[in-house]
C-alpha positions as CSV (number, residue, x, y, z in Angstrom):
1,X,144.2,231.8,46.7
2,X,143.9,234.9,49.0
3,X,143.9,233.5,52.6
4,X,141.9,235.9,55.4
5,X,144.7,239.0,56.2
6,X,147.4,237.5,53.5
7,X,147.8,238.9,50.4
8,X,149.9,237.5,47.9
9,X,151.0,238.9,44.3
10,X,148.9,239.0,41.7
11,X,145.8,237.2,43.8
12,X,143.9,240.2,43.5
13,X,146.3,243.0,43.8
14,X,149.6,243.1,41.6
15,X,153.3,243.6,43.3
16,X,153.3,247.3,42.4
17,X,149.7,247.4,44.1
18,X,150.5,245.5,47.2
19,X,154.0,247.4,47.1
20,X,151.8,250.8,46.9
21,X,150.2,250.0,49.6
22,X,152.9,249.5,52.1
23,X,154.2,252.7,51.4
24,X,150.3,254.4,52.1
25,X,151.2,252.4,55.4
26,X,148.3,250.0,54.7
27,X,150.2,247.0,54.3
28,X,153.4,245.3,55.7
29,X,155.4,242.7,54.2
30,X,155.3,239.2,56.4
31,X,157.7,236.0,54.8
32,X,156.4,235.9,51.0
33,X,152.8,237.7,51.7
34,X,151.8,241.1,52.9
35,X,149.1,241.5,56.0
36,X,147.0,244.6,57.8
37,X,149.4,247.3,58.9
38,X,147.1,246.9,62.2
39,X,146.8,243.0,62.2
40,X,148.8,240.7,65.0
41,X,151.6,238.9,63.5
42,X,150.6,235.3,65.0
43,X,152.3,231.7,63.9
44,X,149.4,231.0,61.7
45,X,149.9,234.2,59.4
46,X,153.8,233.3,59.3
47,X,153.2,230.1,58.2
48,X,150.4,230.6,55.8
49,X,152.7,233.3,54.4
50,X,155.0,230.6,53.2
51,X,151.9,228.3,51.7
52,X,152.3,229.0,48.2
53,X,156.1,228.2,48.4
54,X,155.2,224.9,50.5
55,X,152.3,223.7,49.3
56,X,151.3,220.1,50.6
57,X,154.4,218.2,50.2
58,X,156.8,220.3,51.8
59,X,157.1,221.1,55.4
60,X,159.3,224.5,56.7
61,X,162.1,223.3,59.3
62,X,165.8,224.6,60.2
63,X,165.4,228.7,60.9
64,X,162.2,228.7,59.0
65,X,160.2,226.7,61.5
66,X,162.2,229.0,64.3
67,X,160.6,232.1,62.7
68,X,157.0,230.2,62.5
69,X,157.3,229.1,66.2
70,X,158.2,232.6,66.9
71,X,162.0,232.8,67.7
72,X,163.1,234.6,64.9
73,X,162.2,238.2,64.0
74,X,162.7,237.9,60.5
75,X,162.5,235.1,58.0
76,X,165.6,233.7,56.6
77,X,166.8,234.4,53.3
78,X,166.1,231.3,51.5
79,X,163.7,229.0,53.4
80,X,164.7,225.1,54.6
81,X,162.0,223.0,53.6
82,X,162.0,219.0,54.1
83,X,159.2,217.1,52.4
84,X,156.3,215.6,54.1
85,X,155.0,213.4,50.6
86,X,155.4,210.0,50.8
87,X,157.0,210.4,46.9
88,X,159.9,212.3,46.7
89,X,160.3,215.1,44.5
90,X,163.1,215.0,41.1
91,X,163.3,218.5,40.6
92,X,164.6,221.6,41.7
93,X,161.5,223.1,43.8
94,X,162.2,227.1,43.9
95,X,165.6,229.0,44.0
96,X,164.2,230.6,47.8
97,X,164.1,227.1,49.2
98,X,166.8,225.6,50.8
99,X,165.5,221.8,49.9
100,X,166.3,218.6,51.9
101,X,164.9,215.6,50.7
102,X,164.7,213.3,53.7
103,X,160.7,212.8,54.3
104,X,159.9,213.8,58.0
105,X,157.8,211.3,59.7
106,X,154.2,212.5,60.9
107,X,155.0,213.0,64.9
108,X,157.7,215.7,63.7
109,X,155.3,217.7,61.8
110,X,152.4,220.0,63.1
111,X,150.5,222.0,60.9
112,X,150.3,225.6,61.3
113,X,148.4,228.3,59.2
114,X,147.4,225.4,56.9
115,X,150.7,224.6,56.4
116,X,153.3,221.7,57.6
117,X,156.0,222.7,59.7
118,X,158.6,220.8,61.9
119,X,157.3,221.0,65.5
120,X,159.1,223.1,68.0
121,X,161.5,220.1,69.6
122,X,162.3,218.3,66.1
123,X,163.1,222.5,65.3
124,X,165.4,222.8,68.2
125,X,167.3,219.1,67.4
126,X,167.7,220.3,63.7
127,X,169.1,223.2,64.3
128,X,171.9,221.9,67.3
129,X,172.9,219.4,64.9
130,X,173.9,222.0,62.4
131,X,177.1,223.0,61.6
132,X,176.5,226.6,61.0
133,X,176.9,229.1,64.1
134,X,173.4,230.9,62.5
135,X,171.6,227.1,63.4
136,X,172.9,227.8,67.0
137,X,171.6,231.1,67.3
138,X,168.7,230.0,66.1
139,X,168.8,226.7,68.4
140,X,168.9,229.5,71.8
141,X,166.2,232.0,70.4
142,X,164.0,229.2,70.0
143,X,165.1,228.3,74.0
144,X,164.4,232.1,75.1
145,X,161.1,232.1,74.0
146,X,160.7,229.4,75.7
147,X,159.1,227.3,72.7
148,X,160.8,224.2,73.8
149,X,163.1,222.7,76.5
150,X,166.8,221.3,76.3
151,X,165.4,218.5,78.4
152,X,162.7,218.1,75.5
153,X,165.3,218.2,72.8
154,X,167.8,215.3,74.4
155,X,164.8,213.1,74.7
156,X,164.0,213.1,71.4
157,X,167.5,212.7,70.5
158,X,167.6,209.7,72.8
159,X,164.5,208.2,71.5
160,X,165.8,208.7,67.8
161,X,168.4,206.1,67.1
162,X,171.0,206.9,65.0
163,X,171.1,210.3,63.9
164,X,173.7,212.2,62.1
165,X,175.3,214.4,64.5
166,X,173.7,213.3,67.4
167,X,176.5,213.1,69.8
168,X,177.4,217.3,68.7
169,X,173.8,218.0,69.4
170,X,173.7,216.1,72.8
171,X,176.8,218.6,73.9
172,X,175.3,221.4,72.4
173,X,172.1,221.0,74.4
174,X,173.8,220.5,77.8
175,X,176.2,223.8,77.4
176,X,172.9,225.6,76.4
C-alpha cells in the first residue's frame, strides 16, 4: 500500500533496500515509513507514516498526536492509540502501541494523512491530565507552536462532564 512520498517495508522495496537508501542520502526515516531526502515533512506524511499501524479503527492521541500536529520533533517510542470503532478490539494490537481502549467520540477526531487522530485541543487535555512529566512537556510544545490555546483546552474540559483528572488538568492549564 505505498502512499505518494511514503515508503514502507517490503511495499516495494525491502528494509535492507529502504535502509540502503538512507545511507545513499536518498531517503530519511519519518515515524514507521521513510520519505524524499528533499520532501517537506508536513502533518499529512506524519500521520500517514503511522497508517499501517492504525488502520481504520484506531486513532493516534497522547504524544503521538503532538508529533502529527507538529509539537514534537520526533515520534515517541511506542505510539498511544485510542480506538475510533464502534466495536472494541480483544486483543493485543502491536507491541509499538501504547493501546487505550476508551472509543473517542467523532468531534475529538480529525483525520489527517488518511488517518484518525485526536484533534489538537482533545491532544492538549489528554496530555495535562497525565500523570507523566513527558505528557506536560508535551502538553507546552503543543502550546508553543501555537496549535491550540489554554483557553481552548479549559473549554473543553468544562464542556466535558466528568472526566478523570479534570480538576489536575484545570490547574495545569492555568499555570501554563
Amino acid at each position: 500500500m505505498r502512499r505518494l512520498h511514503l515508503y514502507f517495508a517490503d511495499d516495494p522495496l525491502s528494509s535492507a533496500e529502504l535502509t540502503a537508501a538512507c545511507l545513499d542520502g536518498h531517503l530519511v526515516a519519518l515515524g514507521e515509513a521513510y520519505i524524499p531526502a528533499d520532501a517537506v515533512e508536513t502533518a499529512a506524511l506524519r500521520a500517514g507514516s503511522l497508517s499501517l499501524l492504525l488502520g481504520k479503527t484506531l486513532a493516534a492521541a497522547g504524544r503521538t498526536a503532538a508529533w502529527v500536529h507538529g509539537a514534537l520533533i520526533d515520534p515517541p517510542a511506542r505510539h498511544r492509540v485510542q480506538r475510533v470503532s464502534v466495536r472494541r478490539l480483544h486483543h493485543v494490537v502491536n507491541r509499538q502501541l501504547e493501546y487505550h481502549d476508551t472509543r473517542l467520540p467523532e468531534h475529538d477526531v480529525m483525520v489527517i494523512g488518511g488517518v484518525c487522530v485526536t484533534t489538537p485541543v482533545r491532544t492538549l487535555v489528554d496530555l495535562a491530565r497525565s500523570a507523566r512529566e513527558i505528557d506536560h512537556l508535551a502538553a507546552r510544545a503543543l502550546l508553543r507552536a501555537r496549535v491550540v490555546r489554554t483557553q481552548e483546552g479549559a473549554a473543553w474540559l468544562e464542556a466535558a462532564g466528568i472526566v478523570p483528572g479534570k480538576r489536575r488538568a484545570h490547574e495545569r492549564l492555568r499555570s501554563w
